[in-house]
N, C-alpha and C positions, 0 to 999 in steps of 0.2 A: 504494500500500500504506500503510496505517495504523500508525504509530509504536508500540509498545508501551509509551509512555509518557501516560498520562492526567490529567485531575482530575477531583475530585467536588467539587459544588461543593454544599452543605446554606443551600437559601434559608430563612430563615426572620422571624419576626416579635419581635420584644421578648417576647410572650407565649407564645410558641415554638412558635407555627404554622407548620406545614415545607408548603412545594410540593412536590409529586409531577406526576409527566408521565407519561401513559402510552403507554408504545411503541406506535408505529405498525404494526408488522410483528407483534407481540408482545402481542395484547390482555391486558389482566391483568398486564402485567410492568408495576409501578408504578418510580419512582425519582427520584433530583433528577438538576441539571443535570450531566452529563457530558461529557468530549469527550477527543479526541486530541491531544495537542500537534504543532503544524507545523513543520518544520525544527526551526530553534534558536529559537523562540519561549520567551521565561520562560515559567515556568508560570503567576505570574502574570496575565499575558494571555494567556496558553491560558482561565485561567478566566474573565478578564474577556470575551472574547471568545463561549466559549460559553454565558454568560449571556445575552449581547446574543443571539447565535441562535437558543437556544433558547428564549426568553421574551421576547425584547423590551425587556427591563430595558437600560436603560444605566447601568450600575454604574463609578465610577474605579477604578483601582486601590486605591486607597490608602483605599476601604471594604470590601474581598473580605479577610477573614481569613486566612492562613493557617498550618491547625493544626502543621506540621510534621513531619505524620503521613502515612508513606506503606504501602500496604500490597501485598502481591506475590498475586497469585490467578492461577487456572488462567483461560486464557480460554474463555468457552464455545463447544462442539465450532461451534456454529451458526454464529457468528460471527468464525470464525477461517481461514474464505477472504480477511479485510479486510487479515491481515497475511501477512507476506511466508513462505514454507515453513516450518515446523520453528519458528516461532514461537507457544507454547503456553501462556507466562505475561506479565503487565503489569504492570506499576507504576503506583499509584494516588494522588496527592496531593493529600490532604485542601484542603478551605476551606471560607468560610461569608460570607454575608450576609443581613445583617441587615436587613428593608426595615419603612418604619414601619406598616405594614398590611397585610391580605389585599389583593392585586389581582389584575385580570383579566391574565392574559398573554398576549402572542399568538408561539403554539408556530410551531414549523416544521415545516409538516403532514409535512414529507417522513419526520420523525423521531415526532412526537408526535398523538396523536389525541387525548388527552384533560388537562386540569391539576384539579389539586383540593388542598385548603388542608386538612388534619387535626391536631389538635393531635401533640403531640412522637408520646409514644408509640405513638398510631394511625397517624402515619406510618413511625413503623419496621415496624410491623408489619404492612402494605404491601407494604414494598419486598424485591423478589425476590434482591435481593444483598447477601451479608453485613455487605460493608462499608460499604452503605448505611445498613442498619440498624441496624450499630453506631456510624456516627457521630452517627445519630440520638440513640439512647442519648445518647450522650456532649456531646449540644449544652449541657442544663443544666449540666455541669461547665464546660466552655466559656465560657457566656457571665452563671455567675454567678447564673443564675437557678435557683430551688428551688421 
């Protein structure tokens, strides 16, 4: 069963180019990197971790931003045989990296079928979950850039 505790992890580029992944099971559901945390793993390296899974990136820790921002959503009905009975909401904690370029990534077919590079706001606009989207938004505050 799958933790009710997550992160999102918003990849992007100095010029605020976001990667989006698109679900394997879920054509059309765009989003960034996402995952569960394991055990007592930081969160941290929950995110560092499913960067490496899901893209290929080898990221340290100590380049993964994190925003401090966690946010509580309904889980969706689809998806919610992963965790364990009567569990219906998750916890979500923000981060970001910053890579110095568009690159190819190599997804993990099991999860993703498709990656694509759109500047900030075409990828919020995208992305099928809110709080994707809104952190999208929120990169340029973030990282300074206008």
């Amino acid at each position: 069963m799958k933790k009710p505790v997550s992160v999102l992890v918003v990849i992007h580029t100095a010029l605020l180019d976001v990667l989006l992944l698109e679900r394997n099971l879920h054509p059309g559901f765009w989003q960034s990197v996402t995952g569960s945390q394991e055990g007592d793993e930081p969160l941290l390296e929950t995110a560092r971790r499913e960067v490496l899974e899901e893209t290929g990136i080898h990221a340290a820790t100590a380049e993964i931003v994190d925003w401090h921002l966690t946010n509580r959503f309904e889980i969706f009905p689809i998806w919610r045989h992963r965790y364990a009975p009567g569990v219906t909401h998750n916890c979500e904690h923000v981060f970001s990296l910053q890579v110095g370029q568009r690159i190819a990534v190599q997804m993990a077919p099991q999860e993703h079928s498709a990656f694509k590079w759109l500047p900030w706001e075409e990828a919020a606009a995208q992305c099928f979950s809110w709080t994707n989207r809104d952190a999208i938004l929120m990169l340029p505050l973030r990282t300074a850039v206008a």
